[in-house]
C-alpha positions as CSV (number, residue, x, y, z in Angstrom):
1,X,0.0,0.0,0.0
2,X,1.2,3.5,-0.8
3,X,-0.1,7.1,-0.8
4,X,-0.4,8.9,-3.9
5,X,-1.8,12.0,-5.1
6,X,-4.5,12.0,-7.4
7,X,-3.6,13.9,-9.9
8,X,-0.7,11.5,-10.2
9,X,-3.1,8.4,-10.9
10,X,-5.3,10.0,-13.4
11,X,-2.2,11.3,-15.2
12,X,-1.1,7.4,-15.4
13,X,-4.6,6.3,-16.1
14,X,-6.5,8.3,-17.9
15,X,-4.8,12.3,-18.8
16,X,-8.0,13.4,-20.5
17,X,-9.8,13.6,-17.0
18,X,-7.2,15.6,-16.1
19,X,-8.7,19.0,-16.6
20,X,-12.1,18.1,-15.1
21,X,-10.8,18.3,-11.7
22,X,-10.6,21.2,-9.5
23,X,-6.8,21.6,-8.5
24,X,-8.3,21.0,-4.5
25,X,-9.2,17.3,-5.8
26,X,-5.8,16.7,-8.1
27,X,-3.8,17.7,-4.6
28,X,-5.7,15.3,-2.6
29,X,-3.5,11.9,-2.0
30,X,-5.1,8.5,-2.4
31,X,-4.4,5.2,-0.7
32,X,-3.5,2.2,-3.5
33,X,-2.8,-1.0,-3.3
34,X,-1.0,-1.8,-6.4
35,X,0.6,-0.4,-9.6
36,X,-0.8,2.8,-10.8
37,X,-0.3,1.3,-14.2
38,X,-2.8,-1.6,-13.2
39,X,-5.9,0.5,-12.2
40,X,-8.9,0.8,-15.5
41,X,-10.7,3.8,-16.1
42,X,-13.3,2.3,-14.3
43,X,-11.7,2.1,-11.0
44,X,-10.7,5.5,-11.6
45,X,-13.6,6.9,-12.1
46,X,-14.8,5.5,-9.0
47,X,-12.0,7.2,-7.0
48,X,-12.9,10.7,-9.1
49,X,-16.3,10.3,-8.1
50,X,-15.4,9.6,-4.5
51,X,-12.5,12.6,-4.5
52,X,-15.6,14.9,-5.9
53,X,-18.2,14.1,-3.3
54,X,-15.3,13.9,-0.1
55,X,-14.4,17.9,-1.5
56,X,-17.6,19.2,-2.3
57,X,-18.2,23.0,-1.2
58,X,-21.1,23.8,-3.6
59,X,-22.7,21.1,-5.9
60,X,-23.4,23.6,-8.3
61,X,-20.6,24.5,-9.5
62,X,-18.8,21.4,-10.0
């Protein structure tokens, strides 16, 4: 296991997300348990969702 920063994972992952996220959620660290190289875009998104929700201010404007 090992602590990451998002914006490192959907860098590896999947860079096109990149600029969807707020630079709040790209600075937020993550806890993995493998590779970065063996996450999907899937799981990814699952941990984008979960980054969005954890540093909601204002639902609107996201």
């Amino acid at each position: 296991m090992k602590t990451i920063k998002l914006s490192n994972l959907v860098l590896t992952v999947s860079p096109d997300l990149y600029d969807l996220l707020t630079e709040v959620e790209l600075d937020s660290y993550v806890l993995v348990e493998r590779e970065l190289t063996e996450f999907n875009r899937e799981e990814l998104n699952d941990i984008i969702a979960r980054a969005i929700v954890f540093h909601r201010t204002n639902s609107r404007y996201h």
